[in-house]
C-alpha positions in Angstrom: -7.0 93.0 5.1 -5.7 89.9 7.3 -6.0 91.1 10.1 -9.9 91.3 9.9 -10.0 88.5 9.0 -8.3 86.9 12.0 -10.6 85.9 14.1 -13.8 87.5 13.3 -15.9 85.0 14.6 -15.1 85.4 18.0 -14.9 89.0 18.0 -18.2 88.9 16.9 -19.5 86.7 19.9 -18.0 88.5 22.6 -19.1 91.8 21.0 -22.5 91.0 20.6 -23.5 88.3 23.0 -24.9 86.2 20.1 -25.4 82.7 21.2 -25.4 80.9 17.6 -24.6 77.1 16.9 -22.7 76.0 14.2 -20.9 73.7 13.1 -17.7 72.9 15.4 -16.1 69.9 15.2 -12.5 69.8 12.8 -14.0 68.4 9.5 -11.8 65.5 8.1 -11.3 64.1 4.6 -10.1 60.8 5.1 -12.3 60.4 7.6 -12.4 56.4 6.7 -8.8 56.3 8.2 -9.3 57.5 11.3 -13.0 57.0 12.6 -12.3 56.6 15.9 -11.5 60.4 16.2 -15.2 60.8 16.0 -16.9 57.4 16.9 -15.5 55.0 19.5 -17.3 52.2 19.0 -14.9 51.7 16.0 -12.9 48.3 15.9 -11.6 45.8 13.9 -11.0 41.9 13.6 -7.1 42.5 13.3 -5.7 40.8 16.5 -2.1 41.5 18.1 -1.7 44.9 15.6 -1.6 48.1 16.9 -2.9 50.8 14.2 -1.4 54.6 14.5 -1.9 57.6 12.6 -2.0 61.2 12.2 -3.6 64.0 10.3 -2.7 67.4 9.3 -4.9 70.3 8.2 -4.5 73.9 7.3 -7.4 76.0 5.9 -7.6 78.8 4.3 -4.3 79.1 3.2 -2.7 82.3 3.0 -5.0 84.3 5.7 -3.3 85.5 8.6 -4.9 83.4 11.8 -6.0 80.3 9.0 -7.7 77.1 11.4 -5.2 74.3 12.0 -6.2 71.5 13.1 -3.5 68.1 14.2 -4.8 64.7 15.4 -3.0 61.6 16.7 -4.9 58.6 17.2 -3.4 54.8 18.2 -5.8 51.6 18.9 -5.8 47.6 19.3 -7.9 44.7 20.3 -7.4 43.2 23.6 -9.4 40.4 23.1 -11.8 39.2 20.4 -14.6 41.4 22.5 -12.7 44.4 23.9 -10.9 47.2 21.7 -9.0 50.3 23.6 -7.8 53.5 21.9 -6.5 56.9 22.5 -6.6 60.0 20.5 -5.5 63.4 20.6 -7.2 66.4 18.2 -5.5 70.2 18.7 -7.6 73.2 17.0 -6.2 76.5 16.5 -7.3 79.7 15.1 -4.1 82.5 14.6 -3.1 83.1 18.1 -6.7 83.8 19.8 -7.9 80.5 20.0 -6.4 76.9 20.6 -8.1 73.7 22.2 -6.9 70.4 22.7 -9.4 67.8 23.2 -7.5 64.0 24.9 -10.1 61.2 24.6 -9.7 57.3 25.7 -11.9 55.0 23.8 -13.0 51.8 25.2 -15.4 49.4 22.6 -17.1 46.3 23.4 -18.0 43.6 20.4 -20.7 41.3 19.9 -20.2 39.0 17.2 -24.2 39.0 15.3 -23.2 36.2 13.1 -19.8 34.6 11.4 -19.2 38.0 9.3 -20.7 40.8 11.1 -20.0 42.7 14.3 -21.9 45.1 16.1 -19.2 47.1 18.5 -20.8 49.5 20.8 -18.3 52.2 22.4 -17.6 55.8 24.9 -14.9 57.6 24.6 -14.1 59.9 27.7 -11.6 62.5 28.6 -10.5 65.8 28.8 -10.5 69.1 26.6 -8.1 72.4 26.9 -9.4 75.5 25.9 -7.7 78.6 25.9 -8.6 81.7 24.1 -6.3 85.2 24.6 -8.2 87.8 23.2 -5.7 90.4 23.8 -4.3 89.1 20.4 -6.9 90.2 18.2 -5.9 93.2 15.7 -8.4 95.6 15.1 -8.8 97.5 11.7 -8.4 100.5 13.8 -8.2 101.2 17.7 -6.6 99.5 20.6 -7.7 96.1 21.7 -6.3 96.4 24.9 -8.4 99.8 25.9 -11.6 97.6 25.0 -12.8 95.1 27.8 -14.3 92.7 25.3 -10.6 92.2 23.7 -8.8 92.1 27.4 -9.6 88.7 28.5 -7.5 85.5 28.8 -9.5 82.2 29.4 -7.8 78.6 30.3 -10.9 76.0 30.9 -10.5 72.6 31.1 -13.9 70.4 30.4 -14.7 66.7 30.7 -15.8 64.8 27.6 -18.2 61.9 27.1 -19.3 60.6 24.0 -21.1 57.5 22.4 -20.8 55.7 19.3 -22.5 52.4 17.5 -20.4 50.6 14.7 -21.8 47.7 13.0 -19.2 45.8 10.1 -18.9 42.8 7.8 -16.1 42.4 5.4 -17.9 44.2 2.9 -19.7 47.2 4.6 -20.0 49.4 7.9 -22.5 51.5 9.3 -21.7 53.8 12.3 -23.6 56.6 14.1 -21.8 58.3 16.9 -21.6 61.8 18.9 -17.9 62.4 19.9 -19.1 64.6 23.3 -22.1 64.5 24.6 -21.5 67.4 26.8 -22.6 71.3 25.8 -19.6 72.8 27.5 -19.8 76.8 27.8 -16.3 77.9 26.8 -17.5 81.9 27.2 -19.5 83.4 29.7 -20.4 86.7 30.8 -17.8 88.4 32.7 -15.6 91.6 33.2 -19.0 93.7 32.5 -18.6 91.8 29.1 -22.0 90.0 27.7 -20.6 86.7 26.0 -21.8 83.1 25.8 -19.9 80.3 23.5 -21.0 77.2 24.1 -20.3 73.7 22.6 -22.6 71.6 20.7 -22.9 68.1 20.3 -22.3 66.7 16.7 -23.9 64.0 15.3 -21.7 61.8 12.9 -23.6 59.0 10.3 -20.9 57.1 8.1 -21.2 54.4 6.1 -18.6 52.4 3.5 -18.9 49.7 1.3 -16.3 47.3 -0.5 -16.9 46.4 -4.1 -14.6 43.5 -5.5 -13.7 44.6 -9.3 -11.3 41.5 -9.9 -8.7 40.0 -8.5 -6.3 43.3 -8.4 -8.8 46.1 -8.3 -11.6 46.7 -5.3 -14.3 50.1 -5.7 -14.6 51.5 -1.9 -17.1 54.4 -2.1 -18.2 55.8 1.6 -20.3 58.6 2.8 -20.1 61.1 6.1 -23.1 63.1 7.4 -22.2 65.3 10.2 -25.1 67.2 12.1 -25.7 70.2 14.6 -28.7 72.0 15.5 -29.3 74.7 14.3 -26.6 74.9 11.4 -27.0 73.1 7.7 -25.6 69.2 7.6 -21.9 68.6 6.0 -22.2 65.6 3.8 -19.1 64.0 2.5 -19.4 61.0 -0.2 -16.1 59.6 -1.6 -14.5 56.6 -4.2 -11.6 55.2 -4.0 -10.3 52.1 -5.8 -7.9 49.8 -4.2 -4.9 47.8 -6.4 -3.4 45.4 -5.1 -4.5 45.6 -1.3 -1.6 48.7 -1.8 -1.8 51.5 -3.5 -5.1 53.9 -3.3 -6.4 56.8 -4.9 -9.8 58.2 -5.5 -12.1 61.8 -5.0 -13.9 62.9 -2.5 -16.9 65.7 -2.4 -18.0 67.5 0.4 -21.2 69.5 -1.1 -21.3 72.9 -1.4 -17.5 73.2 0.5 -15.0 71.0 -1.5 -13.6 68.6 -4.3 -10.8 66.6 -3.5 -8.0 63.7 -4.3 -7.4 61.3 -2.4 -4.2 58.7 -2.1 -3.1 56.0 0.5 -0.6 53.3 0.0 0.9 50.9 2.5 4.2 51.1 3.2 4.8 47.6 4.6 2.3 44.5 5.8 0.4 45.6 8.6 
């Protein structure tokens, strides 16, 4: 039974010649730690600090050819206007399908008041795609003797995307769209109708800051993600905050997922 479920989606597409959109983009849980993965116009006051991190994700767990999906992201301020960044997001799905997407992030401030910021931002780079679909089992047959399941695609594809990010010490707002461009990663060839072609995501998040008492602060924040032509994902989540150190709370991502949530600093900064 794993093996047809390995892959399924794709052998679909290049069986068929379906164009369909859906959604794409890896989904994240603790998206509120690492938002410049999808919006570069995230920043933050905290001069002289560089902030790293990393995310792991395995779905489906226990089904042969399960999406992973690993991200690495590092940004500073340069100045009190100018924020850089860099991040890094590798999908795979079994052994058919892997891309890695390499973005640089560049986000410019401008100061609305004494406590809020409205930072506008692109991110630009590069994305990888490779998809070997001589590696898809069949239930029965040779993939090999089919022309559909005999082609090995490397792409490479430029990336732009846009983002807004507006923040106080108690709030943020952002609305962003990690690429901008609808890159065709299939395309009719080998006497083999296919088309599978990227879409550009909309992201809405928003986070407030709630101050309990001196030890405890509430933190719910909320994550709308769009495409056309496929439902939205909406994630809402609360966490409280003790001590400016240890966090835990629950996150809901509707009609997919419940979740638990922990964070805790390891040292100062």
């Amino acid at each position: 039974m794993k093996t047809i479920f390995k892959n399924i989606l794709f052998a679909v597409i290049v069986l068929y010649g379906v164009k369909s959109f859906a959604q794409q983009d890896p989904a994240y849980t603790q998206y509120m730690y690492n938002m410049s993965l999808v919006n570069p116009a995230y920043a933050s006051d905290d001069m002289g600090i560089l902030k790293m991190g990393s995310l792991y994700r395995a779905q489906w767990a226990g089904i042969d050819g399960a999406p992973r999906t690993i991200t690495l992201f590092a940004h500073t301020p340069i100045n009190e206007k100018i924020e850089t960044g860099i991040n890094l997001v590798h999908d795979e799905i079994g052994d058919v399908v892997k891309e890695t997407n390499f973005n640089a992030d560049f986000a410019y401030k401008l100061m609305i008041d004494e406590k809020s910021t409205l930072s506008l931002g692109l991110k630009a780079g590069l994305s990888f795609f490779n998809a070997d679909f001589t590696q898809v089992q069949l239930a029965s047959g040779n993939a090999s003797t089919d022309p559909a399941f005999a082609q090995i695609i490397n792409e490479t594809f430029p990336t732009i995307g846009i983002g807004a990010f507006y923040y106080t010490d108690k709030y943020y707002v952002g609305l962003s769209t990690p690429n901008l461009l609808a890159n065709k990663h299939l395309e009719g060839q080998d006497g083999v109708k296919t088309l599978g072609a990227e879409a550009t995501h909309l992201f809405l998040t928003a986070g407030y800051v709630l101050d309990i008492d001196t030890d405890f602060r509430f933190k719910p924040s909320f994550m709308l993600r769009g495409v056309k032509g496929a439902p939205c994902d909406v994630d809402i989540n609360a966490n409280i905050l003790y001590q400016e150190r240890f966090e835990a709370g629950i996150g809901y991502r509707f009609g997919d997922a419940l979740t638990g949530l922990v964070n805790f600093e390891v040292s100062p900064g």
